[in-house]
C-alpha positions as CSV (number, residue, x, y, z in Angstrom):
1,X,67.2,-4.4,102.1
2,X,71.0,-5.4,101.5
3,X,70.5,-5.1,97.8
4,X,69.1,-1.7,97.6
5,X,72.3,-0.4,100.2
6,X,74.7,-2.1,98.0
7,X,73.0,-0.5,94.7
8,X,73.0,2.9,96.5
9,X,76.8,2.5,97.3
10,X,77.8,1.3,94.1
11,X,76.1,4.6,92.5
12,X,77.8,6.8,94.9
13,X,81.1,6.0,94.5
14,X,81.6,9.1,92.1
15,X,79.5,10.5,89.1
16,X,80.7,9.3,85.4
17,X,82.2,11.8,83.4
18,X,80.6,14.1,81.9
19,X,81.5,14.5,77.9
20,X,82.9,18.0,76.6
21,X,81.7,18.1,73.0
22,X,83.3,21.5,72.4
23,X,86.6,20.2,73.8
24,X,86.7,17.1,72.1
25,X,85.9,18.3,68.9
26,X,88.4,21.3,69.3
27,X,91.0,18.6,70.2
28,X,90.2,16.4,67.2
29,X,90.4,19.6,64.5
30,X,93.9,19.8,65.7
31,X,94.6,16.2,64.5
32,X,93.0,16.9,61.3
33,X,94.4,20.0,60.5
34,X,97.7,18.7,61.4
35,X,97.7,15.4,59.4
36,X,94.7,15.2,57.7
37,X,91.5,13.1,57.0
38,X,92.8,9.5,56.2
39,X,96.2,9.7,58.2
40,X,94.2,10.8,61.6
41,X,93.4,7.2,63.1
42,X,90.4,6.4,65.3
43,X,92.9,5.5,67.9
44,X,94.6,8.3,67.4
45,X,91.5,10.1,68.2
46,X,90.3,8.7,71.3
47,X,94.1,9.5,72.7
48,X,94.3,12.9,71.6
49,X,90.1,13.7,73.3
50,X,90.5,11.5,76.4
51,X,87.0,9.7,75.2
52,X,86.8,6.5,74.4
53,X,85.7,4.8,71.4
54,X,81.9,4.0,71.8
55,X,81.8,7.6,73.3
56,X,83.0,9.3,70.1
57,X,80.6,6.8,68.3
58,X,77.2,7.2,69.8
59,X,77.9,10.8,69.5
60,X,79.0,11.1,66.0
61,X,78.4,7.6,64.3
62,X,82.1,7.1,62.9
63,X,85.0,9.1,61.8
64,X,83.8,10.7,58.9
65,X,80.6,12.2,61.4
66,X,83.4,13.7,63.6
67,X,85.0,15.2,61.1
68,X,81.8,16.8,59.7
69,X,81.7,18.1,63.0
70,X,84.6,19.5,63.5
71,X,84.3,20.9,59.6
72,X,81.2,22.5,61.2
73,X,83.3,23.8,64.4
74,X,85.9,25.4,62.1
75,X,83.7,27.2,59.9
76,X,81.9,28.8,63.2
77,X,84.9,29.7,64.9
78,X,87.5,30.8,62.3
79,X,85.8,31.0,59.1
80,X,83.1,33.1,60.3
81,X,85.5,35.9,62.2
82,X,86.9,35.9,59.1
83,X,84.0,36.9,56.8
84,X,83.3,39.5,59.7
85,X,86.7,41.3,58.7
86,X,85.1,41.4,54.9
87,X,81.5,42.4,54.7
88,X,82.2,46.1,56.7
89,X,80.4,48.3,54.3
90,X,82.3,50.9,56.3
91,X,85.8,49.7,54.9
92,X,86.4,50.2,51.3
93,X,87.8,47.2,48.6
94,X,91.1,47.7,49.2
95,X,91.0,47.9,52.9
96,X,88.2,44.9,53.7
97,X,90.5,42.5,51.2
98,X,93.5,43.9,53.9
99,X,92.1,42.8,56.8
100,X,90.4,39.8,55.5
101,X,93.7,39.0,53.9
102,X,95.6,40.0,57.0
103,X,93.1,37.6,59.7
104,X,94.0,34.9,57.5
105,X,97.5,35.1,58.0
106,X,96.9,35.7,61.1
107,X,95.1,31.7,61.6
108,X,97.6,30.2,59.0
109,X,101.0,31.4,60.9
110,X,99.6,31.3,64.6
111,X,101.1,29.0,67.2
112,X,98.1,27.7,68.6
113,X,96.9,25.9,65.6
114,X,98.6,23.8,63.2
115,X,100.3,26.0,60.3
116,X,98.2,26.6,57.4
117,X,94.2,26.8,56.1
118,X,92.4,23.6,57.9
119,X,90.3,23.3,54.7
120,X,93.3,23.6,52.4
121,X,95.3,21.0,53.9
122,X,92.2,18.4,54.7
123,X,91.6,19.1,50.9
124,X,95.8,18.5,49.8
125,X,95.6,14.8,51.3
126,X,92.1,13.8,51.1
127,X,92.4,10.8,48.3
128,X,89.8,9.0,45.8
129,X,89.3,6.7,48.5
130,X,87.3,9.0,50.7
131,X,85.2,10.6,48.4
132,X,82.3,11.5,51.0
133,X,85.1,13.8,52.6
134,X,86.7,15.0,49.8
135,X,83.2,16.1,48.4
136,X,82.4,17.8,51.6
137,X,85.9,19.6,51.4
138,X,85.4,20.9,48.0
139,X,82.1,22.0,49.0
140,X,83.2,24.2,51.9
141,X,86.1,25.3,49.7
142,X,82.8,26.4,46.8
143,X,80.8,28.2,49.1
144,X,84.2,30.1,50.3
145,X,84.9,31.4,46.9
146,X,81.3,32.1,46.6
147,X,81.4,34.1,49.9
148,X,84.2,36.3,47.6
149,X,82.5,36.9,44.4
150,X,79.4,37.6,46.4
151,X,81.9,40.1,48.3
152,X,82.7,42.0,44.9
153,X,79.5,41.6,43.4
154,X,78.2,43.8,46.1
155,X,80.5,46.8,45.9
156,X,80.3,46.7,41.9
157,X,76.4,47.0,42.4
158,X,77.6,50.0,44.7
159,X,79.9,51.3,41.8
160,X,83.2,50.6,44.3
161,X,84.3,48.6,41.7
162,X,84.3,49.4,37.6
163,X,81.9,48.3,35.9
164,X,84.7,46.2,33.3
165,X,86.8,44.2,36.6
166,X,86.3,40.2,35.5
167,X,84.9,39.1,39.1
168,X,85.5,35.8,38.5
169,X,89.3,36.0,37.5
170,X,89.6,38.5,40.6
171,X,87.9,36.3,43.1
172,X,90.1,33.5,41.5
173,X,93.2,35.7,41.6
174,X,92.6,36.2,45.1
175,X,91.9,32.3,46.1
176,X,95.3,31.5,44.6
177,X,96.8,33.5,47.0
178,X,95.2,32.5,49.9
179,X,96.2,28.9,48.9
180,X,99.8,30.4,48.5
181,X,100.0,31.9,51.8
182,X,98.4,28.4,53.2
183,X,100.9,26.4,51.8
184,X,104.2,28.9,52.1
185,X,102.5,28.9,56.2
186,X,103.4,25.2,56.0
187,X,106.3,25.6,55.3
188,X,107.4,27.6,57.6
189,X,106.5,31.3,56.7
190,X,105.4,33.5,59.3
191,X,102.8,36.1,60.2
192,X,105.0,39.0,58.9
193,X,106.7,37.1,55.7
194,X,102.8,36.4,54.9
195,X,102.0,40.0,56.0
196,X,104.5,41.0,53.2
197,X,102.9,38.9,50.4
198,X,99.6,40.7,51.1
199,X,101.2,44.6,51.1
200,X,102.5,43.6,47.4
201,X,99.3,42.1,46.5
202,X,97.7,45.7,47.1
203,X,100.2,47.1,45.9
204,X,98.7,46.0,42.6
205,X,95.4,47.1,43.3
206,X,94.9,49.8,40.8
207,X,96.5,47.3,38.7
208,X,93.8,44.5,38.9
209,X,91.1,46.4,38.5
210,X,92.0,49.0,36.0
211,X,90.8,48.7,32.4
């Protein structure tokens, strides 16, 4: 009788903490996006989430599974709002690659993220020795410039675009920028020196696609 009043007091001494997936992982893309794959330490980790070790493993096997996650987490919360601002068949070229253009700089300038493209960065310091990741990264960054040409593809079937543009060379064109503004975001630029990189981009809009 003892035994089963001590066990009930024991388990009533306060319920065990219950684990916030969507925060930890939230806090953990931070850490990435700030210093990378390979320079984000477990330890650093489990200080930056508030859970500790064997928490963050049975939930996602190692580091590299909590980075997948967060990969996942990015693409869903960012990556997706920002294909939203592109496929509006109400919007024309011009004014879709605007607003896609501008939501980017937007997420690469904004003060409650680290500065710059998650993907780009991760990508910039991801080295031989974490190939897994790196091949992961370049995947993500494939099916982004797919999500482009797939973009253009449709309004040249619509004839929005001439029949002659180089979709591939455009779609590439415009990758190099984002990288640009990802980078120049980095280093400091902000939403409106961004914002002007983008007006002088379609500025040469006729340009690019004329014959």
């Amino acid at each position: 009788m003892t035994t089963q009043v001590t066990r009930s007091t024991k388990k009533g001494r306060g319920r065990p903490k219950v684990f916030d997936r969507e925060a930890t992982l939230d806090r953990a893309m931070a850490l990435f996006w700030q210093h990378g794959y390979e320079a984000t330490s477990l330890a650093d980790l489990v200080e930056a989430t508030g859970a500790k070790a064997p928490t963050l493993y049975a939930e996602f096997t190692n580091k590299e599974g909590l980075f997948r996650a967060v990969l996942d987490r990015y693409i869903s919360q960012f990556a997706a709002k920002h294909k939203a601002k592109l496929f509006c068949d109400d919007k024309s070229v011009a004014q879709a690659i605007e607003d896609y253009l501008t939501a980017l700089a937007h997420c690469f300038a904004s003060k409650d993220t680290p500065a710059g493209c998650f993907l780009i960065n991760t990508s910039a310091t991801v080295s031989a020795s974490s190939e897994k990741i790196a091949d992961v990264v370049r995947s993500r960054h494939a099916q982004q410039e797919a999500m482009l040409l797939e973009f253009f593809v449709q309004r040249q079937e619509k004839g929005e675009l001439p029949a002659h543009v180089d979709l591939q060379a455009l779609t590439a064109f415009i990758n190099c920028l984002i990288q640009g503004m990802s980078v120049s975001a980095r280093e400091g630029a902000t939403t409106e020196d961004l914002l002007e990189i983008i007006a002088t981009t379609l500025s040469l809009w006729p340009t690019l696609i004329a014959a």
